[in-house]
N, CA, C and O atoms as a Tripos MOL2 file, in Angstrom:
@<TRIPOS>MOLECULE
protein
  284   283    71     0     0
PROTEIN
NO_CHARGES

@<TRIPOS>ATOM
      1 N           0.8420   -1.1640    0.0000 N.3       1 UNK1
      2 CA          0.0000    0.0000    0.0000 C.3       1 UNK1
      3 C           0.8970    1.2400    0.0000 C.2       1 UNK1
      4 O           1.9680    1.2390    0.6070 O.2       1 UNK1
      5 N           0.4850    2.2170   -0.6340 N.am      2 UNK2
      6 CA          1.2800    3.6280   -0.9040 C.3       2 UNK2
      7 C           0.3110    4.5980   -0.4500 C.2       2 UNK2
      8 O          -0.8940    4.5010   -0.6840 O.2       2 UNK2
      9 N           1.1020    5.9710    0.5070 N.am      3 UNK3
     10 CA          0.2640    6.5990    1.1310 C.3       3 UNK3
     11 C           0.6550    7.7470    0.1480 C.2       3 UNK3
     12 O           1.7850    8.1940   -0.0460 O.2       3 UNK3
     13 N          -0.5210    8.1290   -0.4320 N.am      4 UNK4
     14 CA         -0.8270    9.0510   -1.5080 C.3       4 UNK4
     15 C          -1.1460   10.7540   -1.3490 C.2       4 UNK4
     16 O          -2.3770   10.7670   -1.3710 O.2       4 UNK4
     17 N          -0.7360   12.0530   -1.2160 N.am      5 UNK5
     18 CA         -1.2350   13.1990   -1.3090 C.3       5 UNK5
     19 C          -0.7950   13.8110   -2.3640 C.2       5 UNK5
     20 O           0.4010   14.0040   -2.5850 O.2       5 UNK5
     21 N          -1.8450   14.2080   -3.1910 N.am      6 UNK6
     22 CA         -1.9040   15.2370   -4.5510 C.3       6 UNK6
     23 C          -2.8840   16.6100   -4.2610 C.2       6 UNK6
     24 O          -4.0550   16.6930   -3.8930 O.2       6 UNK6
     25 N          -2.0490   17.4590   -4.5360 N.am      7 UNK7
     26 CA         -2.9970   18.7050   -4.8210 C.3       7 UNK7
     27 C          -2.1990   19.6460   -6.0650 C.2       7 UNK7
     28 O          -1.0580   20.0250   -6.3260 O.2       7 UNK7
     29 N          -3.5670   19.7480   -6.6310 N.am      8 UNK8
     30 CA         -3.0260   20.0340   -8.0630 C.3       8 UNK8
     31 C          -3.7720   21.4790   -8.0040 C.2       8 UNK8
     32 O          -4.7090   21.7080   -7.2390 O.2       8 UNK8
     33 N          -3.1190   22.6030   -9.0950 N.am      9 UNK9
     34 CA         -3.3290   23.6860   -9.7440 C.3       9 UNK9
     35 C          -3.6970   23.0320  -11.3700 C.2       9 UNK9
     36 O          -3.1980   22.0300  -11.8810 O.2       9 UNK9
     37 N          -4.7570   23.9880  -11.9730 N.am     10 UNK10
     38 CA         -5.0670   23.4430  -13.6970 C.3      10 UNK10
     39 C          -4.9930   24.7590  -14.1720 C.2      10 UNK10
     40 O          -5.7600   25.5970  -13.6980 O.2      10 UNK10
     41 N          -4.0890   25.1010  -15.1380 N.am     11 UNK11
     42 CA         -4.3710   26.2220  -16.1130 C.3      11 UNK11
     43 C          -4.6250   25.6160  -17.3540 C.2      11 UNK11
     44 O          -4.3650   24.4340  -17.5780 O.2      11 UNK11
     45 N          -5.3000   26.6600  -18.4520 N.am     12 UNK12
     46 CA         -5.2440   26.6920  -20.0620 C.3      12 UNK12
     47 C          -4.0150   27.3450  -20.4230 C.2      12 UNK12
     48 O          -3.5070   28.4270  -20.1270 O.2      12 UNK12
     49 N          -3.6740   26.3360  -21.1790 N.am     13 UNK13
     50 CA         -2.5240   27.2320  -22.3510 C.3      13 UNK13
     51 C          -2.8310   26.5550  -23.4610 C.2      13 UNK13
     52 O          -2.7600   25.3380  -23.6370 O.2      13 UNK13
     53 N          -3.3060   27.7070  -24.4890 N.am     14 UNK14
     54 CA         -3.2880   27.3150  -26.2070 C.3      14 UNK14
     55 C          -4.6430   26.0970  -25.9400 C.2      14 UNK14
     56 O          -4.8040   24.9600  -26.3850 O.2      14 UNK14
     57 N          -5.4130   26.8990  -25.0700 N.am     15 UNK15
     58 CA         -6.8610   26.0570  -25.4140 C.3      15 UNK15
     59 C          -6.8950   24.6060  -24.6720 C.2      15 UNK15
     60 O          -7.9490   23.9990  -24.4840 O.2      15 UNK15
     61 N          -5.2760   23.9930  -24.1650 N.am     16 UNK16
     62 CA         -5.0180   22.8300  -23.5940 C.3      16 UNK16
     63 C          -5.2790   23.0070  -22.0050 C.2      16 UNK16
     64 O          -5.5310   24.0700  -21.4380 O.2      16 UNK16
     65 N          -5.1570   21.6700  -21.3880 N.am     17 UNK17
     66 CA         -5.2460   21.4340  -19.9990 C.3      17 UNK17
     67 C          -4.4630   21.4340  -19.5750 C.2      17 UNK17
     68 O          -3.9650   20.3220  -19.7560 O.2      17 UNK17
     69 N          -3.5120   22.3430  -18.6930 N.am     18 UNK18
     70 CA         -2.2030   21.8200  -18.1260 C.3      18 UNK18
     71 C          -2.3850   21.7000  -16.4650 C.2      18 UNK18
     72 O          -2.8850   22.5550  -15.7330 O.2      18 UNK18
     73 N          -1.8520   20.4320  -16.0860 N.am     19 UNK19
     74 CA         -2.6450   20.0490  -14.6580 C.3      19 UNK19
     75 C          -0.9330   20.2160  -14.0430 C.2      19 UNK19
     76 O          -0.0130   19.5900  -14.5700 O.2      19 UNK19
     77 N          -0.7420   21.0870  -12.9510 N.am     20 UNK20
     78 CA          0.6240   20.9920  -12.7710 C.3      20 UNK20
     79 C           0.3120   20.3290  -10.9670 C.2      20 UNK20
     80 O          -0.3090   21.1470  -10.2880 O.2      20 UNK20
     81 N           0.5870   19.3400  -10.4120 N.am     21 UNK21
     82 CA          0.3100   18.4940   -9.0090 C.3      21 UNK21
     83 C           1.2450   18.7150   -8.5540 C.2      21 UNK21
     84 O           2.2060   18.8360   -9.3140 O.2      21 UNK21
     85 N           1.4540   18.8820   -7.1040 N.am     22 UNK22
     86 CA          2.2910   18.4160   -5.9870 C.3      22 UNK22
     87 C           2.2810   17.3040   -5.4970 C.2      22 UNK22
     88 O           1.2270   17.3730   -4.8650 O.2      22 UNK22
     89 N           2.6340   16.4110   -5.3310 N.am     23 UNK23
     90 CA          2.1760   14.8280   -4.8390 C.3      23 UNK23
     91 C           3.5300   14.5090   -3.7250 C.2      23 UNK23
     92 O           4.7030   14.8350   -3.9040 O.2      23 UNK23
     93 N           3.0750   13.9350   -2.8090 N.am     24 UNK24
     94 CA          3.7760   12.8750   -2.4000 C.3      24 UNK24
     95 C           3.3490   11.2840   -2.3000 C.2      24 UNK24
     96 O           2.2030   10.8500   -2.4160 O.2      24 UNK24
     97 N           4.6600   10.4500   -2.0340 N.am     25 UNK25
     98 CA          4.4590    9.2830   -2.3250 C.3      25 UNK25
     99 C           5.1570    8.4170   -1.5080 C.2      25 UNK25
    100 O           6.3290    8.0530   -1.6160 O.2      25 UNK25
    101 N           4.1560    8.0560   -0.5060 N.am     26 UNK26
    102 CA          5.0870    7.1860    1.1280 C.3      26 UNK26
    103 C           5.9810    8.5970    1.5560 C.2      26 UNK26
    104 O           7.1260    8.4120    1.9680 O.2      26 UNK26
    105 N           5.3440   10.3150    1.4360 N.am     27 UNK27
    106 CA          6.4200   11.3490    2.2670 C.3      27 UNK27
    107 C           7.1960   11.7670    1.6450 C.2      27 UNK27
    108 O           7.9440   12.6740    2.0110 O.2      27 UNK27
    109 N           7.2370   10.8600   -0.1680 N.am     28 UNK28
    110 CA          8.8180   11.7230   -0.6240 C.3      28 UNK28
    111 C           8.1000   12.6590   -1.7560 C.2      28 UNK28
    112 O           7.4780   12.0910   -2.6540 O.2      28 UNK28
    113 N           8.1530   13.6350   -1.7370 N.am     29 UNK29
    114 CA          7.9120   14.6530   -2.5960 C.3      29 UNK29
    115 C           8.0830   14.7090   -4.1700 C.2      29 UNK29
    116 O           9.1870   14.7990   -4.7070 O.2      29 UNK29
    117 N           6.9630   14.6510   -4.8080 N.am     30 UNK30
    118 CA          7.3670   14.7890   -6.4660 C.3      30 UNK30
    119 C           6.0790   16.1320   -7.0300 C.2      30 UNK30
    120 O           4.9890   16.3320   -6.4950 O.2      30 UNK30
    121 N           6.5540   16.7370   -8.0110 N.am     31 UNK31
    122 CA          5.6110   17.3730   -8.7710 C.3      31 UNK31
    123 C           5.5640   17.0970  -10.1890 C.2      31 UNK31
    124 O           6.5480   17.4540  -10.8370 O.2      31 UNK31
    125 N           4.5650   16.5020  -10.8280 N.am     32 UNK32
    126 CA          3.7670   16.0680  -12.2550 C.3      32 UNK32
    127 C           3.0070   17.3680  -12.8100 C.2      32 UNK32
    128 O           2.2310   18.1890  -12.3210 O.2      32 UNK32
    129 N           3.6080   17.1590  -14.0860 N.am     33 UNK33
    130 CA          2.9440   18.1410  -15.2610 C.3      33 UNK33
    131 C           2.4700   17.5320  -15.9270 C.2      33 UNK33
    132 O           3.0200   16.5870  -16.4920 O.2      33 UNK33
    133 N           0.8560   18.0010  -16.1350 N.am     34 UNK34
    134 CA          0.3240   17.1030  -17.6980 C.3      34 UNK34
    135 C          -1.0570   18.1590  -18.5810 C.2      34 UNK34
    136 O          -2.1120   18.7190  -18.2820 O.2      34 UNK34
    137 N          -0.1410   17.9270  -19.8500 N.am     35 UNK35
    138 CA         -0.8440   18.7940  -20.8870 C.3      35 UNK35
    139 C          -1.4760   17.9030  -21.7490 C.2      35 UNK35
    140 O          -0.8770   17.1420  -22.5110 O.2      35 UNK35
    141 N          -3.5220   18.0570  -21.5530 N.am     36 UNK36
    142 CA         -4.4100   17.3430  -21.9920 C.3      36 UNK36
    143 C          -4.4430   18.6590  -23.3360 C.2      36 UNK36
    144 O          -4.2880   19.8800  -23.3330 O.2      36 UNK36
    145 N          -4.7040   17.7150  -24.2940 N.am     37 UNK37
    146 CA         -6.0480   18.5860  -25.0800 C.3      37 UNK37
    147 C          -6.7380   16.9230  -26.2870 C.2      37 UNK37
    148 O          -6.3630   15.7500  -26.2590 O.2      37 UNK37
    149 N          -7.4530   17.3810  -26.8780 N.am     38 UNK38
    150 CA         -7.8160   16.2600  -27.7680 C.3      38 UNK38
    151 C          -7.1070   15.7190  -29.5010 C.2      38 UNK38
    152 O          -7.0270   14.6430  -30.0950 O.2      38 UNK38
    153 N          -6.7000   17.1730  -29.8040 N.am     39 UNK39
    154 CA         -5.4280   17.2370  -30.7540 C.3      39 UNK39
    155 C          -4.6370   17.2580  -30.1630 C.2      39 UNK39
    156 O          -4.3330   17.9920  -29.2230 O.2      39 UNK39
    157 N          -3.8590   15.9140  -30.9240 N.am     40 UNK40
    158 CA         -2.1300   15.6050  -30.1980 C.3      40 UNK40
    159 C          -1.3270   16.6160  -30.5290 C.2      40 UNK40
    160 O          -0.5190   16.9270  -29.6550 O.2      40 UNK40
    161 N          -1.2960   17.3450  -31.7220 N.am     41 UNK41
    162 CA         -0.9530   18.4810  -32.7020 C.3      41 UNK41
    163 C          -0.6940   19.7030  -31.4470 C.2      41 UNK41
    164 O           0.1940   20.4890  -31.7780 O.2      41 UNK41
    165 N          -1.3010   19.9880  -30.1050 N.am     42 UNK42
    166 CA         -1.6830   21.0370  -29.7010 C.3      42 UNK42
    167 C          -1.0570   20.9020  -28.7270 C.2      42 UNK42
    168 O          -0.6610   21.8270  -28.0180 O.2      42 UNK42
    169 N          -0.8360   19.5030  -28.5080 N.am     43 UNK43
    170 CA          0.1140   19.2560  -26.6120 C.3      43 UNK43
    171 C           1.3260   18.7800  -27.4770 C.2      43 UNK43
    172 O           2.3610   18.8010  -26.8110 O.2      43 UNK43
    173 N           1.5000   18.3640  -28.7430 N.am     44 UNK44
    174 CA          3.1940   18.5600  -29.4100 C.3      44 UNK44
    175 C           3.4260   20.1820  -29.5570 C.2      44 UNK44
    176 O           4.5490   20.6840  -29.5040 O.2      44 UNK44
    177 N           2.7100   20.6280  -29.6710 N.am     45 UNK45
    178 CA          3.7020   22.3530  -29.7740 C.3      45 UNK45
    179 C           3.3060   22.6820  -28.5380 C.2      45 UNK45
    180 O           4.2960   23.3180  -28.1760 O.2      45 UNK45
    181 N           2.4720   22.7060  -27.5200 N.am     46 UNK46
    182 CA          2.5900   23.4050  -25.9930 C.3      46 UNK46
    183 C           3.4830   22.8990  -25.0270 C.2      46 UNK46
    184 O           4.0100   23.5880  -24.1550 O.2      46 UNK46
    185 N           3.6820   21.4480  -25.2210 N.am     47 UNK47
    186 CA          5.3280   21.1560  -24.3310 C.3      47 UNK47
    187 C           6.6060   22.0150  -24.7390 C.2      47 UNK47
    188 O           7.0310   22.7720  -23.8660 O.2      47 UNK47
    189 N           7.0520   21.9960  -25.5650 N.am     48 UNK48
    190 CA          8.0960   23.1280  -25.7250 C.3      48 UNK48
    191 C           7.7910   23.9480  -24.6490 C.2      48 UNK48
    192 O           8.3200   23.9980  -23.5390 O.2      48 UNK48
    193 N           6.6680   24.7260  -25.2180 N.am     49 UNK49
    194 CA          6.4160   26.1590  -25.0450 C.3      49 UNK49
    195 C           6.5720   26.3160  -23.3710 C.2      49 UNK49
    196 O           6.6470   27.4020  -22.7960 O.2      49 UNK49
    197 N           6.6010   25.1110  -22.7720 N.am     50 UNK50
    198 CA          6.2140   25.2820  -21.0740 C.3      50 UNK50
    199 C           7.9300   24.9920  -20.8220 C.2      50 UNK50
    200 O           8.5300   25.0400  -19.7480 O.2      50 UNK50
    201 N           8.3510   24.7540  -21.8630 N.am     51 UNK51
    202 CA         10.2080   24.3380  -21.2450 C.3      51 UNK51
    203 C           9.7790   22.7600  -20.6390 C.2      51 UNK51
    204 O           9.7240   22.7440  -19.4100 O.2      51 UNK51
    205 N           9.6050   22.0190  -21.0170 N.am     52 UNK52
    206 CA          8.8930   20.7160  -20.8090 C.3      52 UNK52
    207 C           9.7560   19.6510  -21.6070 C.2      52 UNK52
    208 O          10.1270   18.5650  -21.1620 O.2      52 UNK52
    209 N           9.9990   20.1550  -22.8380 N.am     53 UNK53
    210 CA         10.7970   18.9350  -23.5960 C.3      53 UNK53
    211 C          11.8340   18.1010  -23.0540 C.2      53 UNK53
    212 O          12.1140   16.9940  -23.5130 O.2      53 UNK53
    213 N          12.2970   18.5430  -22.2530 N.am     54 UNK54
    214 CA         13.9480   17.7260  -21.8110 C.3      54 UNK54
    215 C          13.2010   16.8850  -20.5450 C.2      54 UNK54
    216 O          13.8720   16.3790  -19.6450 O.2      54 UNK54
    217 N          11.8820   16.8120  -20.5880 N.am     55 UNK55
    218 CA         11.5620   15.6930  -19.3960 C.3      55 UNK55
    219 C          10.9260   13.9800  -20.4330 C.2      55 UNK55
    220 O          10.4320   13.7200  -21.5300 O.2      55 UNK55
    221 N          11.4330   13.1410  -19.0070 N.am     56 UNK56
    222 CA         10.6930   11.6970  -20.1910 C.3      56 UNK56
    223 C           9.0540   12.0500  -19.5360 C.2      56 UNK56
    224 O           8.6320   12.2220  -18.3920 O.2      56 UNK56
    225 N           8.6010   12.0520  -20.5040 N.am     57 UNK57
    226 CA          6.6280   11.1840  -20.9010 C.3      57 UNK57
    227 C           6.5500    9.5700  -19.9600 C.2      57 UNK57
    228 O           6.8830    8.4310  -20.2870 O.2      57 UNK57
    229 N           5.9590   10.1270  -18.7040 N.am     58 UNK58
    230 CA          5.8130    8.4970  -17.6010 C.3      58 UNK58
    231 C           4.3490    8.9760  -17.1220 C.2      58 UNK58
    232 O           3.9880   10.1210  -16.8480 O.2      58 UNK58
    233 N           3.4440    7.5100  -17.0950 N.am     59 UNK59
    234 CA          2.6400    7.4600  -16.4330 C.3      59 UNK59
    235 C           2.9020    7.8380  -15.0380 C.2      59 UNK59
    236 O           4.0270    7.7270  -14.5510 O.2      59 UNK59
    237 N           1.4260    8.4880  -14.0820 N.am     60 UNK60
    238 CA          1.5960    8.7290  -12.4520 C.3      60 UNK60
    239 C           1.7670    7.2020  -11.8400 C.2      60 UNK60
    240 O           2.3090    6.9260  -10.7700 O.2      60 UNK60
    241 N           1.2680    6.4260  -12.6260 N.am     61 UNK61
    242 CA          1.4680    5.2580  -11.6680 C.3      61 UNK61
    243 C           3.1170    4.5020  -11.5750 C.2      61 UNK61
    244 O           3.5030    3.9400  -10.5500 O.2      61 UNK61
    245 N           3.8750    4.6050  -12.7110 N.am     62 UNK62
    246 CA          5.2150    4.3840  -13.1240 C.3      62 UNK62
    247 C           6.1840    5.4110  -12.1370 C.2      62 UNK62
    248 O           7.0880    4.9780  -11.4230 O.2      62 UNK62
    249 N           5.8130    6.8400  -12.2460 N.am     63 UNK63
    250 CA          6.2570    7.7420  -11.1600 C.3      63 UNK63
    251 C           6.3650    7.0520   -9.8410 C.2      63 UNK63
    252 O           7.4100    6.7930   -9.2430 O.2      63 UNK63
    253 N           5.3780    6.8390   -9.5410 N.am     64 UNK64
    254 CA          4.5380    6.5730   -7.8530 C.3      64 UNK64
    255 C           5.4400    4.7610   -7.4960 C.2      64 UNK64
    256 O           6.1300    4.4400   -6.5290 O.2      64 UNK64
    257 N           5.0730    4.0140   -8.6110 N.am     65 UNK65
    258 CA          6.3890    2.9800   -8.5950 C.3      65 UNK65
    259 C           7.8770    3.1940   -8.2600 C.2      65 UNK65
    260 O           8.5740    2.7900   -7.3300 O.2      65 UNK65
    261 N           8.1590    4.0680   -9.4740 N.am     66 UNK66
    262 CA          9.8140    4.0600   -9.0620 C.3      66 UNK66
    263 C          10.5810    5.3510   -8.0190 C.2      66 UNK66
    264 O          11.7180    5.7580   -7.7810 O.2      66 UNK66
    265 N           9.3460    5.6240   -7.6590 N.am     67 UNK67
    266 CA          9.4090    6.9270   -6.0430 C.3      67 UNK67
    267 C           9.3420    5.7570   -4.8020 C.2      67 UNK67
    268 O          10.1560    5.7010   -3.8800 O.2      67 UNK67
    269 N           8.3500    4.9670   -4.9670 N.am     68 UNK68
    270 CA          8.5020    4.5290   -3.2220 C.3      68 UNK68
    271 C           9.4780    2.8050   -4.1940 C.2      68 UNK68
    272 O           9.0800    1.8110   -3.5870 O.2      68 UNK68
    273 N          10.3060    2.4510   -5.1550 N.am     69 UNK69
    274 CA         11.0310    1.0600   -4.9460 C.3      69 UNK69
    275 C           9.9640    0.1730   -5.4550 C.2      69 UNK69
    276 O           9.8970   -0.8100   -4.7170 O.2      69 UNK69
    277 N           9.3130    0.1320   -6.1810 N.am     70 UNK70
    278 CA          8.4150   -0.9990   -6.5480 C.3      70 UNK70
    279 C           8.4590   -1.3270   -8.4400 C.2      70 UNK70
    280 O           7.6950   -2.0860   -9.0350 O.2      70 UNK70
    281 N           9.4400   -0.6060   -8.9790 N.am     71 UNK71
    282 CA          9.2080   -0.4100  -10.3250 C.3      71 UNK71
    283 C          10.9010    0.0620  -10.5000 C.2      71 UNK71
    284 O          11.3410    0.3860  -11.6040 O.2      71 UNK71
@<TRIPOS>BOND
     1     1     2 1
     2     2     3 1
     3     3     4 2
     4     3     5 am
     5     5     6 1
     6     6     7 1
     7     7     8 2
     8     7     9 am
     9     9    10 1
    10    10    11 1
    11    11    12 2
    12    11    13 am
    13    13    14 1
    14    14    15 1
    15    15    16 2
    16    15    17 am
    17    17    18 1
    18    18    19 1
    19    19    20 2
    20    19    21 am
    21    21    22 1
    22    22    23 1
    23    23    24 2
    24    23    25 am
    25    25    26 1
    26    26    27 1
    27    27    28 2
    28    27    29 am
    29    29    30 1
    30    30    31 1
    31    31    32 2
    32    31    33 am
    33    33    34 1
    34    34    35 1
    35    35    36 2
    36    35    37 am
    37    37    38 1
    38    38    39 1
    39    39    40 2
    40    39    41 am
    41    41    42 1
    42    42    43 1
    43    43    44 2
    44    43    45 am
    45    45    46 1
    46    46    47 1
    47    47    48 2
    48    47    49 am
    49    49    50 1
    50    50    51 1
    51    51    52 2
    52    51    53 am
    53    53    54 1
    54    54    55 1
    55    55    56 2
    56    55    57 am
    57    57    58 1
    58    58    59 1
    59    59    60 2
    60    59    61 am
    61    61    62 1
    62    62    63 1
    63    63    64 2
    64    63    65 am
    65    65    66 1
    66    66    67 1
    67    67    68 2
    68    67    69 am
    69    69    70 1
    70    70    71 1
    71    71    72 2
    72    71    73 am
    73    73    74 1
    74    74    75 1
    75    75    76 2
    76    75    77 am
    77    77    78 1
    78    78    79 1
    79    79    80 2
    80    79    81 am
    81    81    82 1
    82    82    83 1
    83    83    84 2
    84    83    85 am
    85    85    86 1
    86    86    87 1
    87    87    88 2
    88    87    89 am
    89    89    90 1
    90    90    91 1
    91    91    92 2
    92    91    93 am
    93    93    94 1
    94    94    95 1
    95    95    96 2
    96    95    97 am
    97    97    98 1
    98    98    99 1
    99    99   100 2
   100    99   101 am
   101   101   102 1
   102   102   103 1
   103   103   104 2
   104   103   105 am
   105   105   106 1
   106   106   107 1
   107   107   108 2
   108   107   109 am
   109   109   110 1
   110   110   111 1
   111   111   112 2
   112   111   113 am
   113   113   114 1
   114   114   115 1
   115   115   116 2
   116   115   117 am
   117   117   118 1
   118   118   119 1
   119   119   120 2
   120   119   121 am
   121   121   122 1
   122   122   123 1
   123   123   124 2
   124   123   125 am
   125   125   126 1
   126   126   127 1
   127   127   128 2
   128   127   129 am
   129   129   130 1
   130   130   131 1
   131   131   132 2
   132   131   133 am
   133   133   134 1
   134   134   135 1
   135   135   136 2
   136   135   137 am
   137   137   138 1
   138   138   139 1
   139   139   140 2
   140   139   141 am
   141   141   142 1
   142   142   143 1
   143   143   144 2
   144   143   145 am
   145   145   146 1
   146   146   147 1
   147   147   148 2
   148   147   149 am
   149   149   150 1
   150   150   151 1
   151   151   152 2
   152   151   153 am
   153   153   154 1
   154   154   155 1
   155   155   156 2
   156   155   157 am
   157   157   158 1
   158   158   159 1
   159   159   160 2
   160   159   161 am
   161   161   162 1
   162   162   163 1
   163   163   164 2
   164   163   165 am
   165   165   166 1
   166   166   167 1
   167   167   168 2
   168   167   169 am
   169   169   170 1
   170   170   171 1
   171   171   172 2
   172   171   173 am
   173   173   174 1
   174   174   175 1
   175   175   176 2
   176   175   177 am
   177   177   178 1
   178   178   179 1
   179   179   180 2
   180   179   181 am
   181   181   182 1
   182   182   183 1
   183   183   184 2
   184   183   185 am
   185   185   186 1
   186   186   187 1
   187   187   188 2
   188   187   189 am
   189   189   190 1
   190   190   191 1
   191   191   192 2
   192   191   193 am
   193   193   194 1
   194   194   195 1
   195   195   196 2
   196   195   197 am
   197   197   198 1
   198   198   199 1
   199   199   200 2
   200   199   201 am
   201   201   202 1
   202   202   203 1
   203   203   204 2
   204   203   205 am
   205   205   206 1
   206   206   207 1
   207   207   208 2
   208   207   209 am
   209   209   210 1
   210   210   211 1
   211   211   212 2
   212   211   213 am
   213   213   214 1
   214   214   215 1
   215   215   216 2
   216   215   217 am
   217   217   218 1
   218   218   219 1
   219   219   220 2
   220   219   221 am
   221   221   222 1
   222   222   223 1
   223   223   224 2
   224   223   225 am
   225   225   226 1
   226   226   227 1
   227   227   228 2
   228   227   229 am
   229   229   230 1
   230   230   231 1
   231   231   232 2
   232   231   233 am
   233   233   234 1
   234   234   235 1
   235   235   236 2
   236   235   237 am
   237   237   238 1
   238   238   239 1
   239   239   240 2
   240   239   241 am
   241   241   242 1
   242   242   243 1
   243   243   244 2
   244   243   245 am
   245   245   246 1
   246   246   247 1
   247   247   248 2
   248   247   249 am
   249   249   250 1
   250   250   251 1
   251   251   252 2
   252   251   253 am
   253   253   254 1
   254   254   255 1
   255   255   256 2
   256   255   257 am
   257   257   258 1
   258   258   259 1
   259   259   260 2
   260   259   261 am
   261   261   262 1
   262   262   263 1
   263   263   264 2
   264   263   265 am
   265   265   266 1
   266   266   267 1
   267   267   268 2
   268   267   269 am
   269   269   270 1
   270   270   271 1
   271   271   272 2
   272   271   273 am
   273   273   274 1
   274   274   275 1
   275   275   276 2
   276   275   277 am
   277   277   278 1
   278   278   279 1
   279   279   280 2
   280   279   281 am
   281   281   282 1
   282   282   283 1
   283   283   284 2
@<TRIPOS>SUBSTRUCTURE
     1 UNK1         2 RESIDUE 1 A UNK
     2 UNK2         6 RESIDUE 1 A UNK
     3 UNK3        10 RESIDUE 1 A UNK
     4 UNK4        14 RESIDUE 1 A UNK
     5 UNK5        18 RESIDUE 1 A UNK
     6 UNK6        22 RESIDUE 1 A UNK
     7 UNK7        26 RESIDUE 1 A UNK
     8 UNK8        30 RESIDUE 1 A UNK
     9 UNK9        34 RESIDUE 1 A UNK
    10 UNK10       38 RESIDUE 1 A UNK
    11 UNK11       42 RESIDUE 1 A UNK
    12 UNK12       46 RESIDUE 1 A UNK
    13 UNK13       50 RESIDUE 1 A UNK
    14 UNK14       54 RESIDUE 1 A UNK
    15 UNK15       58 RESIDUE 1 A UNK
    16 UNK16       62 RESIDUE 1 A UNK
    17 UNK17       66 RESIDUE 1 A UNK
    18 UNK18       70 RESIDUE 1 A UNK
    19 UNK19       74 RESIDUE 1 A UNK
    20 UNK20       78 RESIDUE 1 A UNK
    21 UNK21       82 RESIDUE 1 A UNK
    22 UNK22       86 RESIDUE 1 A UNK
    23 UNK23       90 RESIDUE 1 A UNK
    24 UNK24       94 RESIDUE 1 A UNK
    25 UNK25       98 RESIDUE 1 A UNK
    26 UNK26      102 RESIDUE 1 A UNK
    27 UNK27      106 RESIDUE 1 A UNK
    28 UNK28      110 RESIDUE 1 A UNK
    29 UNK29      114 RESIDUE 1 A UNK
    30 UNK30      118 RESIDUE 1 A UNK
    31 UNK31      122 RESIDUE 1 A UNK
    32 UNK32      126 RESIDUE 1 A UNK
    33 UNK33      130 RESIDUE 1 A UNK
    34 UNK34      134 RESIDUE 1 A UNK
    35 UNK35      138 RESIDUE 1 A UNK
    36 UNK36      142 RESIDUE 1 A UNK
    37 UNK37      146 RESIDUE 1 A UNK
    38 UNK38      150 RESIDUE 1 A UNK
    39 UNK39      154 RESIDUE 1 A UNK
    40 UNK40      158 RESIDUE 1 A UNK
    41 UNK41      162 RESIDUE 1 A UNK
    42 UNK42      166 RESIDUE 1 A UNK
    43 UNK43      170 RESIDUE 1 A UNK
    44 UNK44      174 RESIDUE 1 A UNK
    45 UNK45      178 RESIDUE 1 A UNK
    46 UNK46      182 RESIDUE 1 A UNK
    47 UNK47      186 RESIDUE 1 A UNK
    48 UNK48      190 RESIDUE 1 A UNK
    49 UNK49      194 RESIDUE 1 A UNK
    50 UNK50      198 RESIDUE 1 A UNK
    51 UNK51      202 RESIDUE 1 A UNK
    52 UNK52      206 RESIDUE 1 A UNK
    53 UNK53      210 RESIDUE 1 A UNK
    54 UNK54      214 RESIDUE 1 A UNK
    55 UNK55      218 RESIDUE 1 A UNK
    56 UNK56      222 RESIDUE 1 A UNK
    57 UNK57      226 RESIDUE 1 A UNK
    58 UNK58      230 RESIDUE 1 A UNK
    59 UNK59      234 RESIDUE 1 A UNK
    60 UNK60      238 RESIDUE 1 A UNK
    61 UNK61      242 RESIDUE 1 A UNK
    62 UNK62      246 RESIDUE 1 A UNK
    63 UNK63      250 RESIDUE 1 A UNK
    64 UNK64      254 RESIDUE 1 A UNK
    65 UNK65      258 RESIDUE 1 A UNK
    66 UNK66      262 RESIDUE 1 A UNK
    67 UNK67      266 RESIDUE 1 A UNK
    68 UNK68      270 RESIDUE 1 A UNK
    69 UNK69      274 RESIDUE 1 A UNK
    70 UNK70      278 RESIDUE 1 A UNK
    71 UNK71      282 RESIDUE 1 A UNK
């Protein structure tokens, strides 16, 4: 079992969803960025734009794995 706290801020940029979270995971601190929209076209040019590119693309649950040793 993993003891879970997220609290997230959501802005629009370029019409997209950008959900930026604070989370911890078993106490250790991480923050997740994620830019929804329904054209892929629209979250390929708004990552740049946030200075985002130089991070890898991981599921929260893959995060939350290799934060508390399980992945």
């Amino acid at each position: 079992m993993v003891d879970i706290y997220k609290e997230r801020s959501i802005y629009v940029v370029n019409m997209a969803i950008v959900e930026i979270a604070e989370t911890t995971f078993n106490g250790v601190a991480n923050r997740t960025i994620c830019v929804e929209h329904t054209d892929p076209e629209n979250v390929i040019n708004t990552v740049p734009e946030l200075g985002l590119e130089g991070f890898q693309n991981i599921s929260y649950i893959s995060a939350m794995k290799s934060t508390v040793g399980m992945g």
